[in-house]
Backbone as a printed PyTorch tensor [residue, N CA C, xyz], in Angstrom:
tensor([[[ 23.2960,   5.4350,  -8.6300],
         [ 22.1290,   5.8350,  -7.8760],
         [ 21.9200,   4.8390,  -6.7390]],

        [[ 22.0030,   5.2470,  -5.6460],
         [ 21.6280,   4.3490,  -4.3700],
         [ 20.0640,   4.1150,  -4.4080]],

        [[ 19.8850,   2.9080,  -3.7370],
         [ 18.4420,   2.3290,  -3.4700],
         [ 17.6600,   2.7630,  -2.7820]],

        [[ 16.2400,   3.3720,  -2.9810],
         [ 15.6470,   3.6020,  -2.6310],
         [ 14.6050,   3.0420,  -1.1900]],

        [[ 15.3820,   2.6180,  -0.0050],
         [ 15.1070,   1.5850,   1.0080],
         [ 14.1350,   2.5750,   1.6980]],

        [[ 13.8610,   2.0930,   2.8830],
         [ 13.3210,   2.7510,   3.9430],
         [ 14.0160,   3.7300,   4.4040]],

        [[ 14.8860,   3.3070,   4.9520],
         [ 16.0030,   3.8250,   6.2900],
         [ 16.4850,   5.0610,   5.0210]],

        [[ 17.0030,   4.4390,   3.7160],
         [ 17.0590,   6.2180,   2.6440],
         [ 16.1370,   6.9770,   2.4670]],

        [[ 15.0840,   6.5160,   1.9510],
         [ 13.6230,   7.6430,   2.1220],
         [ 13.2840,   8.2360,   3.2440]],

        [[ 14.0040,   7.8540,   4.6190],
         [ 13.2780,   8.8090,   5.7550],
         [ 14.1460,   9.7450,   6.1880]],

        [[ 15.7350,   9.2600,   5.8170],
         [ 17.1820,  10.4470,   5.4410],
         [ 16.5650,  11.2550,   4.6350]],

        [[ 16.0280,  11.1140,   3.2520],
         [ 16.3340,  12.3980,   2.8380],
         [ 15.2810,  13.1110,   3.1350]],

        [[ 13.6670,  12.5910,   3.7190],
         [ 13.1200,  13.2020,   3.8990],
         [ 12.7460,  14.2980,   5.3470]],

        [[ 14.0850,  14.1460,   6.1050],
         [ 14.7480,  14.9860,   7.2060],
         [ 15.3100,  15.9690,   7.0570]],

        [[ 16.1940,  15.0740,   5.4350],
         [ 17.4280,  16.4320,   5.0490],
         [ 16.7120,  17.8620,   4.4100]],

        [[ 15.1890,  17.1340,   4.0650],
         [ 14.4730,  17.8750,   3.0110],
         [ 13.7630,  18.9310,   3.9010]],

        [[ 13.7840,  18.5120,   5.3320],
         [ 12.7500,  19.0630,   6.5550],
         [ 14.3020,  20.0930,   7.3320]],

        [[ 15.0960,  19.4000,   6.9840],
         [ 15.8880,  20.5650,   7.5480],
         [ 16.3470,  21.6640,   6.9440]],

        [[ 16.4740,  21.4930,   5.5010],
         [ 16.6540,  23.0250,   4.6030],
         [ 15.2390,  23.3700,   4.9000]],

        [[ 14.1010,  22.8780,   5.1720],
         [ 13.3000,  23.9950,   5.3020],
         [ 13.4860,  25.0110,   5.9610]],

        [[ 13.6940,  24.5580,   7.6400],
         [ 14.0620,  25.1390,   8.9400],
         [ 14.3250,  26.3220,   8.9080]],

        [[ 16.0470,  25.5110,   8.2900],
         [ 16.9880,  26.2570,   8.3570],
         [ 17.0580,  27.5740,   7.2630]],

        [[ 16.0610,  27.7250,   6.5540],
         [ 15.2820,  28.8210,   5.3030],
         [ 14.5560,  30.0700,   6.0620]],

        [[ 14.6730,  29.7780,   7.3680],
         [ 13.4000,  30.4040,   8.2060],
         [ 12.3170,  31.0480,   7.3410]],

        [[ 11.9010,  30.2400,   7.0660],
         [ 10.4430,  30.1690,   6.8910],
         [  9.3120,  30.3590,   7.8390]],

        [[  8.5400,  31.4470,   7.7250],
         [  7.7020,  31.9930,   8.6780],
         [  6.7930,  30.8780,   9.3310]],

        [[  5.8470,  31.0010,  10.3350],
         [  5.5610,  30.0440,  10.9270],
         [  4.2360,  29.1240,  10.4310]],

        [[  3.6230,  29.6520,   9.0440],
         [  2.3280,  29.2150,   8.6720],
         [  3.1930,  28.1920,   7.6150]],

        [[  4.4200,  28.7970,   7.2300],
         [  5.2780,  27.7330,   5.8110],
         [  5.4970,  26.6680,   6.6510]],

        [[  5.7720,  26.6060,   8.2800],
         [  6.6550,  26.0600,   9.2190],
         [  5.8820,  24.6170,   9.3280]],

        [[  4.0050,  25.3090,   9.6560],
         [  2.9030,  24.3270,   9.7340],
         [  3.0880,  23.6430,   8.5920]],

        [[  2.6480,  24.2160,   7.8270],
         [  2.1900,  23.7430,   6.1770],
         [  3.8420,  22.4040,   5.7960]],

        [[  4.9110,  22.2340,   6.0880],
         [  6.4990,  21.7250,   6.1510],
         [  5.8960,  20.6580,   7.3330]],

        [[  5.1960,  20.9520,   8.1580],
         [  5.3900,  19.5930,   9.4640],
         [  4.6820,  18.3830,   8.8020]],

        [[  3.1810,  19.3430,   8.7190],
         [  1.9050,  18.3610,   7.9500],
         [  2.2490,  17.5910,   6.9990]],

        [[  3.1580,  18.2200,   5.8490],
         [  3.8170,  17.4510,   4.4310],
         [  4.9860,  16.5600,   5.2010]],

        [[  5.2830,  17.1430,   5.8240],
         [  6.4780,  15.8670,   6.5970],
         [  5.5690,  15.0230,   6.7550]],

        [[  4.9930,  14.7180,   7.9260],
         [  4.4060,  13.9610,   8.6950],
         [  3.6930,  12.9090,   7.8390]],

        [[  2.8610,  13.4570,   6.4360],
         [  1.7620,  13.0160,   5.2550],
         [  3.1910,  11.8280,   4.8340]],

        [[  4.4140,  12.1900,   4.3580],
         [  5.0640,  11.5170,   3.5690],
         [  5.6570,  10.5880,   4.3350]],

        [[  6.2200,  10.8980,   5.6920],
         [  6.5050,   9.6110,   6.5260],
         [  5.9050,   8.8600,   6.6630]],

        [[  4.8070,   9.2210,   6.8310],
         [  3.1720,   8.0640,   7.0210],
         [  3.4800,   7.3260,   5.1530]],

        [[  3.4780,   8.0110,   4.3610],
         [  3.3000,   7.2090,   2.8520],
         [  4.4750,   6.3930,   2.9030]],

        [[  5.5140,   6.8410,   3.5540],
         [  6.7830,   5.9380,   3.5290],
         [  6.8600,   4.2500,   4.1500]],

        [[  6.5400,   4.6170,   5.4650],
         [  5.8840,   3.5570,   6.3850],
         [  5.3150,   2.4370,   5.7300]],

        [[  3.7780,   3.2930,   4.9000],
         [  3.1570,   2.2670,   4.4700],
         [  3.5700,   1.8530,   3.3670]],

        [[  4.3930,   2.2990,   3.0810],
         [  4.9050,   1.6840,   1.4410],
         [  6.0240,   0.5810,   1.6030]],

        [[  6.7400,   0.5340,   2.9230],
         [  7.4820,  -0.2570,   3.4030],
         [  7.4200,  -1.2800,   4.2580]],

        [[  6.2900,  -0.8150,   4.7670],
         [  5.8370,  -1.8210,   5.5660],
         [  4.1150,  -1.7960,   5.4150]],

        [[  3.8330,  -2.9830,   4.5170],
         [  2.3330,  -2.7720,   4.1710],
         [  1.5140,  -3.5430,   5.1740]],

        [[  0.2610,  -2.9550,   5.3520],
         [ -0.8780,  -3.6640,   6.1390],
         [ -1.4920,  -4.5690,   5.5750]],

        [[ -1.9660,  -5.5870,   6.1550],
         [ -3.2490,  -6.2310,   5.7250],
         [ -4.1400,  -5.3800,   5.2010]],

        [[ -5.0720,  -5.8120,   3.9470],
         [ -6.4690,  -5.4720,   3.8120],
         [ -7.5640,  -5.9900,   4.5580]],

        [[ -8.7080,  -4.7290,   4.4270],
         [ -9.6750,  -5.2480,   4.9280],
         [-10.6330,  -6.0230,   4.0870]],

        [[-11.6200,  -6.5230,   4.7590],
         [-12.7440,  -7.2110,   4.2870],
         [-13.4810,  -6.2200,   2.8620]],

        [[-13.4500,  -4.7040,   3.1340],
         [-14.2030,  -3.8500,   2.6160],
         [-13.0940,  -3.7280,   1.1890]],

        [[-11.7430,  -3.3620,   1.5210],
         [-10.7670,  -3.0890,   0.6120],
         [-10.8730,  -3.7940,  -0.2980]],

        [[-10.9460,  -5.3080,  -0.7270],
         [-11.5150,  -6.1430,  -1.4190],
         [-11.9770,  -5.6340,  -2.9590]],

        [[-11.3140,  -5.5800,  -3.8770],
         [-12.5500,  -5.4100,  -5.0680],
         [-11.7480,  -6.0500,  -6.0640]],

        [[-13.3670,  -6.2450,  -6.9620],
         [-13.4410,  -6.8340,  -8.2500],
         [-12.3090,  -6.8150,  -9.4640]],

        [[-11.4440,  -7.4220,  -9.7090],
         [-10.4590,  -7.5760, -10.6520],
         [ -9.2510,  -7.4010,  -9.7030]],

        [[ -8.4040,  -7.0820,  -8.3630],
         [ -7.6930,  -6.5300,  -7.9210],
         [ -6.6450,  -7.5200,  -7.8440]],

        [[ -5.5880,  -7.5450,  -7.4930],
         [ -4.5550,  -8.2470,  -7.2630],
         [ -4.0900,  -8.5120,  -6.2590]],

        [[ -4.1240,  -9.5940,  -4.9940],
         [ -3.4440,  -9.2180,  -3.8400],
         [ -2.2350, -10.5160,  -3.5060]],

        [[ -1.8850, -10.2880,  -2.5060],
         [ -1.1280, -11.2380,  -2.2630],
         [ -1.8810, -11.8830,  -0.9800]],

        [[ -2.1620, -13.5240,  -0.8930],
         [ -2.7860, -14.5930,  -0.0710],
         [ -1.8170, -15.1470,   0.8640]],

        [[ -1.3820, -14.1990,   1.7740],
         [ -0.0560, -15.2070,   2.7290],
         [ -0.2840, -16.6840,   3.0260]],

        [[ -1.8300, -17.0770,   3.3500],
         [ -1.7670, -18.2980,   3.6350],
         [ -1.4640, -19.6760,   2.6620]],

        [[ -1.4510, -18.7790,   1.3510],
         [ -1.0410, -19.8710,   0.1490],
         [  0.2200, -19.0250,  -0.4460]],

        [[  0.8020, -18.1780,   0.1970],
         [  1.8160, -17.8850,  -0.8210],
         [  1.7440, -17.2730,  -2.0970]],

        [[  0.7900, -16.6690,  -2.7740],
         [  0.8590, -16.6770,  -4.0650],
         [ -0.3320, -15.3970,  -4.1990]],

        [[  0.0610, -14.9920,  -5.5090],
         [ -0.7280, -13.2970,  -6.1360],
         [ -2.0980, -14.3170,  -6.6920]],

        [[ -2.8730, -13.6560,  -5.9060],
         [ -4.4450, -13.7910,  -6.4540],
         [ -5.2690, -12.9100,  -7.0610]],

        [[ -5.9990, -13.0810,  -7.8080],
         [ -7.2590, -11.9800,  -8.4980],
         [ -8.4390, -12.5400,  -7.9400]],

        [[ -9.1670, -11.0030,  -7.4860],
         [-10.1950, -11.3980,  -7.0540],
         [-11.5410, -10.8020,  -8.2410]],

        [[-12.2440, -11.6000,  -7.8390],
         [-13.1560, -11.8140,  -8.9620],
         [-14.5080, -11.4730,  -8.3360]],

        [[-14.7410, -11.3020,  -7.0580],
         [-16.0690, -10.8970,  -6.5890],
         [-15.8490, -11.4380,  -4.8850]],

        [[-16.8000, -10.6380,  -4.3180],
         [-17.2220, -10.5130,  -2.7060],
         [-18.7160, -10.6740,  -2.4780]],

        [[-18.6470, -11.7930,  -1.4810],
         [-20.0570, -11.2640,  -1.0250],
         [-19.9840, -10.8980,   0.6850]],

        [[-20.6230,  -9.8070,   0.7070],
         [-20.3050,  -9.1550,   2.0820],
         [-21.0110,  -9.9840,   3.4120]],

        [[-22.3540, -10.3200,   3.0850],
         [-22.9240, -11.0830,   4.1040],
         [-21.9690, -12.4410,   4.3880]],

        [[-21.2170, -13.1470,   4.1270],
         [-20.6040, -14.3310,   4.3390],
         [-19.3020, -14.2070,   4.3460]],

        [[-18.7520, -12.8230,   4.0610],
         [-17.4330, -12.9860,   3.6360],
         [-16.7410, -13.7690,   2.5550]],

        [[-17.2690, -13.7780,   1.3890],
         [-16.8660, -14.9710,   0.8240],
         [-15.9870, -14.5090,  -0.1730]],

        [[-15.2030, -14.9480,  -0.9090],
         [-14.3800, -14.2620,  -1.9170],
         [-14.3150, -15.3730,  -3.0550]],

        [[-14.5010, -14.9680,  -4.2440],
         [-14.1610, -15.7980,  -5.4760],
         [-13.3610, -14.7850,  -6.0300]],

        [[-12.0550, -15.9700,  -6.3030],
         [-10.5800, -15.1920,  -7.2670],
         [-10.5350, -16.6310,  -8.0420]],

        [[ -9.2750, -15.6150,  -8.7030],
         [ -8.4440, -17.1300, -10.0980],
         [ -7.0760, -16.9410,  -9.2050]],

        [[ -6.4690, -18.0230,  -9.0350],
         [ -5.4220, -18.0820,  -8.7510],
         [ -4.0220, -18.4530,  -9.5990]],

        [[ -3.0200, -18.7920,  -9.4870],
         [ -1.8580, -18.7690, -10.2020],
         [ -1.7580, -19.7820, -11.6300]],

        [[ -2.8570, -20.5630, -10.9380],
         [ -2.6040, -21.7140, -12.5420],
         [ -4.0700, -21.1840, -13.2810]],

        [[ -4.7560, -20.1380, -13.3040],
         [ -5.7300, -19.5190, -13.9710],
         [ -7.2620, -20.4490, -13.5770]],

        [[ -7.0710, -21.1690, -11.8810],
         [ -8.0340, -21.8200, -11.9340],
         [ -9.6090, -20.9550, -10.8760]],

        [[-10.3400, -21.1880, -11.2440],
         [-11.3340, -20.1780, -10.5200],
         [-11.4890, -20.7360,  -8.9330]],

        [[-11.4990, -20.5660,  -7.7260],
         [-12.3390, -20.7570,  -6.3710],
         [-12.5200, -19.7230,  -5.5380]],

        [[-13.1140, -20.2460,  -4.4240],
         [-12.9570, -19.3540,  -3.3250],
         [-12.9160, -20.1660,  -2.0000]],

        [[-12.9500, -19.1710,  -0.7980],
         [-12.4820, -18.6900,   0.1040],
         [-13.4070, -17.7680,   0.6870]],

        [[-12.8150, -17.8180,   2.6150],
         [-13.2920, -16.7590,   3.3420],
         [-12.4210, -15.6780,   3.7410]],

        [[-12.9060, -14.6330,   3.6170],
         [-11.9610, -13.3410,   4.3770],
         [-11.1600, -14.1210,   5.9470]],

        [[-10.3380, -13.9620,   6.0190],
         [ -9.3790, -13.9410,   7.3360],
         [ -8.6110, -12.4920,   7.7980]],

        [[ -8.6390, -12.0710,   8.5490],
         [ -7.9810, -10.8250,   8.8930],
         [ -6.1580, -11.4470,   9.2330]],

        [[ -5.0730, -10.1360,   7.9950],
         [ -4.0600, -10.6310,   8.0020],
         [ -3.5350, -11.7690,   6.8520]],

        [[ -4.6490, -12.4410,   6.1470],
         [ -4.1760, -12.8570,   5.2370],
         [ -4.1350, -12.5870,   3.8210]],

        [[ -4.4290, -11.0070,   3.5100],
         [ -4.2300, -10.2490,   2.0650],
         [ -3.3870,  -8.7310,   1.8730]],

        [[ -2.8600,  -9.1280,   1.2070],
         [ -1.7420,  -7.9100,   1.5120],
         [ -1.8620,  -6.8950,  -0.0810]],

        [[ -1.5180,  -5.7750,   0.0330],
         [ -2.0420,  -5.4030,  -1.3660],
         [ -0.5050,  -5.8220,  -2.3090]],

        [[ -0.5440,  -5.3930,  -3.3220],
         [  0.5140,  -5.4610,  -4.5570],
         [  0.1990,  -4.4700,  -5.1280]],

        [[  1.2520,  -3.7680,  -6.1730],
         [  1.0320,  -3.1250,  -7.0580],
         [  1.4020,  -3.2740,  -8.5770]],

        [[  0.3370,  -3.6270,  -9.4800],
         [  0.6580,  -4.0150, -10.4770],
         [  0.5140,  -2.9080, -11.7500]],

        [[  1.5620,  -2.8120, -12.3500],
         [  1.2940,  -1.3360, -13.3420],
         [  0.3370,  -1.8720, -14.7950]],

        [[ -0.1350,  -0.5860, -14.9130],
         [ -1.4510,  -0.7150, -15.8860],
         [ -0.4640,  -0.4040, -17.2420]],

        [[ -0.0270,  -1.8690, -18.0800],
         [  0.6510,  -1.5120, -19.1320],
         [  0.1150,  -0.8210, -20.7490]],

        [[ -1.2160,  -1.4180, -20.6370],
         [ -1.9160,  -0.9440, -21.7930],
         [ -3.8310,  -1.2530, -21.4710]],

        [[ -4.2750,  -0.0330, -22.1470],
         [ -5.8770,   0.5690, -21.8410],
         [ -6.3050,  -0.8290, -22.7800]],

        [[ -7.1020,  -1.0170, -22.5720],
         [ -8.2950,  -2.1190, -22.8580],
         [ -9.1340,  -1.8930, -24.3770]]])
């Protein structure tokens, strides 16, 4: 099984846009084929190339990554008037910090077992 990269996810999702086409598929299937293109390139993008979070994105228990320290943080609370953020960081120690734009990136961490 080949790797699932960028540059492969946007191949097949051409190859997938061209059997449509080429199905002639009337012109409302044609719309309904651009929009789902267009939706999944956009999910591709961002899945490959992730944005900063915002100030708002921010929540309670979440996981992100802190470029300016390198390292996966939990955040533990916001306060919006100051920007302020309290997380635990890698050695399980509690502080905080101010929002910076560009320095939180999301992660995705899988939910192994319910609480």
């Amino acid at each position: 099984m080949k790797t699932l990269t960028k540059t492969r996810c946007m191949s097949l999702l051409d190859d997938i846009a061209g059997y449509a086409h080429r199905a002639n598929i009337g012109p409302n299937g044609i719309n309904e084929i651009n929009e789902d293109y267009n939706e999944l390139k956009k999910l591709i993008e961002e899945h490959f190339t992730p944005q900063p979070l915002k100030f708002e994105d921010l929540k309670e228990d979440m996981f992100v990554i802190d470029v300016a320290f390198r390292t996966i943080i939990q955040i533990k609370g916001t306060d919006k008037s100051t920007t302020r953020i309290d997380f635990i960081d890698h050695d399980m120690e509690e502080a905080i910090t101010y929002f910076q734009n560009g320095r939180f990136y999301p992660i995705t961490i899988p939910k192994v077992m319910e609480e």
